[in-house]
N, C-alpha and C positions, 0 to 999 in steps of 0.2 A: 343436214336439215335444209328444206328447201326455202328459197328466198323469200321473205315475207312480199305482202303486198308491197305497191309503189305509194300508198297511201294514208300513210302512216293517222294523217287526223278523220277518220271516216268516222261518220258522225255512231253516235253508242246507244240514242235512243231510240225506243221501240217505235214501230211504225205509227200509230195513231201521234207521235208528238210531232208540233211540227221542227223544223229544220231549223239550228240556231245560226248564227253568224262564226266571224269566223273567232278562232281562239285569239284571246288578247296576248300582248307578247309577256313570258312569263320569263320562269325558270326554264333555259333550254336543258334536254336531256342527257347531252352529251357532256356537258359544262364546261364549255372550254377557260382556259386559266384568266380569261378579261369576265368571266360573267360577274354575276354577286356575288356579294356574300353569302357566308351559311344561312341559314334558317336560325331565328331564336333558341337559343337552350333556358328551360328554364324558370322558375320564376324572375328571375333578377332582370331576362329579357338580353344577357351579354349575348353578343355576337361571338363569329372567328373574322369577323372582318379585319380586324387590323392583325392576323397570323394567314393569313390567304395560302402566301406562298413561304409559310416557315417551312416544308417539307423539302424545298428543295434547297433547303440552306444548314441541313442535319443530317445523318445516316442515322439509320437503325439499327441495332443486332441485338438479339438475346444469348448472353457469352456463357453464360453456363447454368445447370441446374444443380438443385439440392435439395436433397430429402429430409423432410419437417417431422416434428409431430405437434400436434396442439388440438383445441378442442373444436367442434362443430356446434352448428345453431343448437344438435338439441343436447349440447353440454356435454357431448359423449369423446375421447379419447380418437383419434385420428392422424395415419400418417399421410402426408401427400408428397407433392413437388411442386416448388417453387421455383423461378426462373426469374433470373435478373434481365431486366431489359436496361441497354442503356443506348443512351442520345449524345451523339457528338458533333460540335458544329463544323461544316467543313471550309467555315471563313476565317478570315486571320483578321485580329485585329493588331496593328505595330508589329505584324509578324508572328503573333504567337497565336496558337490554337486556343479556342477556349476549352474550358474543360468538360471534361464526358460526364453527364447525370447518369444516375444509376438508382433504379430501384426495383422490388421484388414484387410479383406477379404469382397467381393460381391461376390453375386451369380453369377452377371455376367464375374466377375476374374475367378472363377474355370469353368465357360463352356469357357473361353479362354485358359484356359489351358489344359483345354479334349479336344478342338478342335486342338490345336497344335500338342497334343500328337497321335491324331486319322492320324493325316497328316504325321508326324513323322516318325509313327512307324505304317505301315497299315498291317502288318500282325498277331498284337498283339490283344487280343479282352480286349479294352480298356475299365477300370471299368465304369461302368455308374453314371449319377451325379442320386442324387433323385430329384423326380416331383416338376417340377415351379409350378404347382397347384396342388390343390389335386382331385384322380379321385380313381375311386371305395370304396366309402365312405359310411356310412349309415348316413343317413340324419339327427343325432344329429350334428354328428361332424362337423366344419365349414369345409368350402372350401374357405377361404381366405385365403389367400399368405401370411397375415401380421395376424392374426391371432395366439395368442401364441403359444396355443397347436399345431397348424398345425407348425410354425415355429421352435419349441423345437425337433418335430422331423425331420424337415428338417438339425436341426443342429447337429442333430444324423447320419442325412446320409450322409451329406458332409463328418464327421470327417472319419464314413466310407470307403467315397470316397479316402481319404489322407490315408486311412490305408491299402486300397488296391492296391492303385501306390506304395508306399513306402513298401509292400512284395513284389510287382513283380522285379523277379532280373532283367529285362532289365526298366522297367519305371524308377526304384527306382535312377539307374545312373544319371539322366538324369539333366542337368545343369538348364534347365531353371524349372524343378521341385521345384528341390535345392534353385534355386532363390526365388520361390513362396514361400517357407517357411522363407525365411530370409531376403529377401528383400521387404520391402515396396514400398518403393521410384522408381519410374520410370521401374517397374515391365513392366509395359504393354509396353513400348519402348522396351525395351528388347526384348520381346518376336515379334515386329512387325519387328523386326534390324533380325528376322533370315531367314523372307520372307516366313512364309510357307502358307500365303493365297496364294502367286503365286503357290508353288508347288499344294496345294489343286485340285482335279480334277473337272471338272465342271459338273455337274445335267443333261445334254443335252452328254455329252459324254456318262456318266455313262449308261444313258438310249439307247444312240445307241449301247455300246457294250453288253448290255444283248441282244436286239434283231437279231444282227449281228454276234456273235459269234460264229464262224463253227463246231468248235469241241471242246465243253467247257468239264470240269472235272466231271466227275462225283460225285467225292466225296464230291466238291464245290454244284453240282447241292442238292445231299443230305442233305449238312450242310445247305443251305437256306431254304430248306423242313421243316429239325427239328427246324430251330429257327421259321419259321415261327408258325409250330405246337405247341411250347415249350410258345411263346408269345399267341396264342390261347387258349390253355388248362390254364394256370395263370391267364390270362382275365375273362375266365369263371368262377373261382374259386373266383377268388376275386368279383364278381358281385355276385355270390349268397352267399358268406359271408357276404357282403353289405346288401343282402334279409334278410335275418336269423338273422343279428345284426337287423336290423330296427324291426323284427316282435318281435324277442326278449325283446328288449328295450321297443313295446306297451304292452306288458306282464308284466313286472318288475313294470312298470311304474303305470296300471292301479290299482295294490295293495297301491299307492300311494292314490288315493281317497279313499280305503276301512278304509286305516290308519284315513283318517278325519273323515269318517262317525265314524268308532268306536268311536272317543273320541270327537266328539259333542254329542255319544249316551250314553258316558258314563255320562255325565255332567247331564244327566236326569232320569239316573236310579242309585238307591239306592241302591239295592243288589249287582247288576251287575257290579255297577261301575268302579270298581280297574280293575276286570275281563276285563272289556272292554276296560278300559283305555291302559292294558298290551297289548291285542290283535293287539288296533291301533299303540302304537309302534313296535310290532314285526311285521308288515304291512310298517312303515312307513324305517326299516331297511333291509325287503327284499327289496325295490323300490330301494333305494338310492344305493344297494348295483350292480347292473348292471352298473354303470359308472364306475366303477372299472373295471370290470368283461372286456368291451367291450376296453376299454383303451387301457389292456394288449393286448387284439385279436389283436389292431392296430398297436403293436413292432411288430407281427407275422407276419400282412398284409404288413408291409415296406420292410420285408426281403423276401417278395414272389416277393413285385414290381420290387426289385434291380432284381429279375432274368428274371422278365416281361422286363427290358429295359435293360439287358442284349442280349436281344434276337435280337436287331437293331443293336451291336455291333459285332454279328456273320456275320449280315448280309452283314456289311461294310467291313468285310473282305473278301467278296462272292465278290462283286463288285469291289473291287480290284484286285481282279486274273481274274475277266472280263475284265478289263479295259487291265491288263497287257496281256491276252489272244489275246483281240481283236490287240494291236500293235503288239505284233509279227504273227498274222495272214496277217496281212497289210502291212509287210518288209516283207514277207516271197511271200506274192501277188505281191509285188513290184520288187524283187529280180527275181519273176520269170517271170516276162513282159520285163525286163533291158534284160536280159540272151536270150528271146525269140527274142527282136528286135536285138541283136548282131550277133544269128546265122541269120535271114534273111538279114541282111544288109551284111552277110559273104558269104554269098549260094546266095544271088539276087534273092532266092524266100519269096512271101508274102503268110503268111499261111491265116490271117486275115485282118478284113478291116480294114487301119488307113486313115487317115488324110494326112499322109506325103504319103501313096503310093498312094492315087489321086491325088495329087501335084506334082506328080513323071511323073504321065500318063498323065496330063494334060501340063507340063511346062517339057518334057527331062528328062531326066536319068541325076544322078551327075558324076561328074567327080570323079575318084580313087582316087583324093587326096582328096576330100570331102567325100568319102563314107570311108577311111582311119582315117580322122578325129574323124567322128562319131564313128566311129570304138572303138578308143583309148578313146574316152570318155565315152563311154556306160562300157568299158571295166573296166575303173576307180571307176565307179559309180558301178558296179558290184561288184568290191572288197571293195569298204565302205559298201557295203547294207549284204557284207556276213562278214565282222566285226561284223555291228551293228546285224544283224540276231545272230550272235556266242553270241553275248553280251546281249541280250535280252534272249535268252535259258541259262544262267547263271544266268541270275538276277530273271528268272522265275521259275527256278528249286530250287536257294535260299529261293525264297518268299514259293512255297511251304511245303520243307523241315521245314525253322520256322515257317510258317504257323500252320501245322499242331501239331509239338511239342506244340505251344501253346496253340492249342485245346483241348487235348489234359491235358495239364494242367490247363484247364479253367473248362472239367469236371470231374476231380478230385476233385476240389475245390466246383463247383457244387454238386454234389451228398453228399461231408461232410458236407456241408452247406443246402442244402433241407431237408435231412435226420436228423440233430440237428435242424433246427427248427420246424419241424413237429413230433418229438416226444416230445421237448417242448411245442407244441403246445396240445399235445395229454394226456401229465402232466396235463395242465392249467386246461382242460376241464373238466379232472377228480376231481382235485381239483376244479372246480367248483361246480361241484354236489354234492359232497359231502359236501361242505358249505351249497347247496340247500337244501340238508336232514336235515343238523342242524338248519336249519332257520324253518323247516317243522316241528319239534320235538320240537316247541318252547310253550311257555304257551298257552293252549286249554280252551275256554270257553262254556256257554250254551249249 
């Protein structure tokens, strides 16, 4: 991706606005561990102020899963997986640990809580949960949802998941986070008591401000380009890993027949026997030994996905400075049609055709105290819409500024993370082969 501008507060509004001052000091982006506190949750108005830095005084893990059955919203018979998360603190008090909480989680609790968080907090690029199913796969491994292995590593990516909110300095604040881990009981009330489906923006806006947007960011336009690109190139990478494991795997596998042939053939030959006998096990322990082999590939393949569904959470912060684009495009439109009708109703000339100046020419001219009227009220409406215009060039030069801090921090984190796993990746391989020579170098017969 290429480096954003050096400019991070470049002003958002359209050209006829004028130029505001500069941003008040807020919320910085990047949030380092001295900034504020969280944001309000809530009605009740509680903070995470006084838990600031409980993350660094706990560990996380989710230690094992299990398979439920119980009913769904619409009263119908459902099995799922449940996952224990539990909290341990890692201070002593008089010596002794305190004790680990422990409580039980669905898959569909933590996308309630990524979705909160997305809504929240929409200039963050919010960690992704791992795949409800499984996709780019080589066709030993299951692709069922309930499935152990597929679900062992799903339990690996939630924990992930939690250990990704819980470094970032601004999610890790956050009350109704804090709750998810320690609260059981009436979790999902909570989270519905703070309203952020209503905040939520709707599908149908999101989609008219990409197409209607006058003068969108450039660096936004860029940052959708690469995630777009960033989710294309991991796609392709992991489908022909998916090729490569599958051909590999009929490779491994078909030394598995050689292994039986040898030692039925050993059973009938006298000389040869031991000879062959040895042969078909060093046959029957190359085969066997690719399930191994392809296992490990698939920790590698989950840590490539996390950055494949990273790339939609880039995206959802593209569409939030659209969205927040296109409103202040539309107060800025509005402000300047209010300001336009005040000077003709000022001056008694019509630059444009309306509605009310056929009505004007068809039914009299108003009288001074009714064009006086109108007057004071456009005039009113004028100064809310350059309030709210001032207020929207604040919130939007804000959104940028964190915005891009986060970016910013996201590939930082990115590039440590690709980079450590693909020369573990690049360990493994080699260490593969060279197990493949030792198997190769094994007892030789006839």
């Amino acid at each position: 991706m290429e480096k954003a501008p050096s400019d991070p507060e470049r002003q958002l509004q359209p050209a006829p606005v004028e130029p505001l001052g500069h941003l008040d000091a807020g919320l910085e982006a990047a949030a380092s561990e001295e900034a504020e506190g969280a944001r309000e949750v809530g009605s009740g108005g509680d903070t995470m102020t006084e838990n600031n830095f409980w993350l660094k005084k706990i560990e996380i893990s989710i230690s094992e899963a299990e398979k439920r059955t119980g009913r769904n919203a619409m009263n119908m018979q459902e099995t799922y997986t449940a996952y224990l998360i539990e909290t341990r603190s890692v201070e002593h008090t008089d010596g002794q640990s305190v004790l680990t909480d422990s409580l039980w989680r669905r898959y569909s609790e933590f996308e309630l809580l990524r979705n909160y968080l997305l809504v929240y907090y929409p200039h963050i690029v919010v960690p992704p949960l791992p795949e409800k199913r499984a996709e780019f796969v080589w066709h030993k491994l299951s692709a069922d949802n309930m499935d152990p292995d597929f679900v062992e590593r799903r339990r690996i990516g939630l924990e992930n998941f939690l250990l990704r909110v819980a470094s970032h300095p601004i999610l890790c604040r956050d009350k109704i986070f804090y709750l998810f881990l320690t609260q059981e009981g009436n979790w999902k009330e909570t989270v519905n008591e703070t309203g952020f489906q209503l905040k939520a923006d709707s599908r149908l806006k999101a989609l008219n401000a990409t197409f209607r947007v006058k003068n969108p960011d450039k660096r936004f336009i860029e940052l959708k380009h690469y995630s777009d690109e960033l989710q294309s190139v991991i796609a392709h990478l992991l489908r022909v890993r998916a090729r490569v494991a599958d051909r590999l795997y009929g490779v491994y596998k078909v030394h598995g027949n050689y292994g039986r042939v040898f030692s039925e053939w050993s059973a009938i030959e006298k000389e040869l026997g031991d000879g062959l006998q040895s042969a078909g096990h060093h046959m029957d322990v190359y085969a066997s030994s690719i399930d191994d082999i392809l296992e490990d590939e698939e920790h590698y393949a989950d840590q490539l996905k996390e950055y494949l569904f990273y790339a939609e959470a880039l995206r959802a912060v593209c569409r939030k400075h659209e969205l927040m684009q296109y409103d202040l495009e539309m107060a800025a439109q509005d402000l300047a049609s209010k300001k336009q009708q005040c000077e003709e109703l000022a001056t008694g000339t019509v630059r444009t055709f309306s509605l009310k100046g056929m009505t004007t020419k068809l039914f009299g001219q108003e009288t001074p105290e009714q064009r006086e009227a109108r007057i004071k009220v456009l005039e009113e409406q004028i100064n809310e819409g350059e309030q709210q215009l001032k207020s929207k060039n604040l919130e939007g030069r804000e959104f940028v500024k964190n915005a891009w801090a986060d970016i910013e921090r996201f590939k930082e984190q990115k590039n440590r993370d690709l980079k450590e796993a693909l020369i573990s990746y690049a360990v493994m391989q080699i260490s593969m082969c060279k197990k493949y020579q030792d198997l190769n170098s094994g007892p030789r017969t006839c």
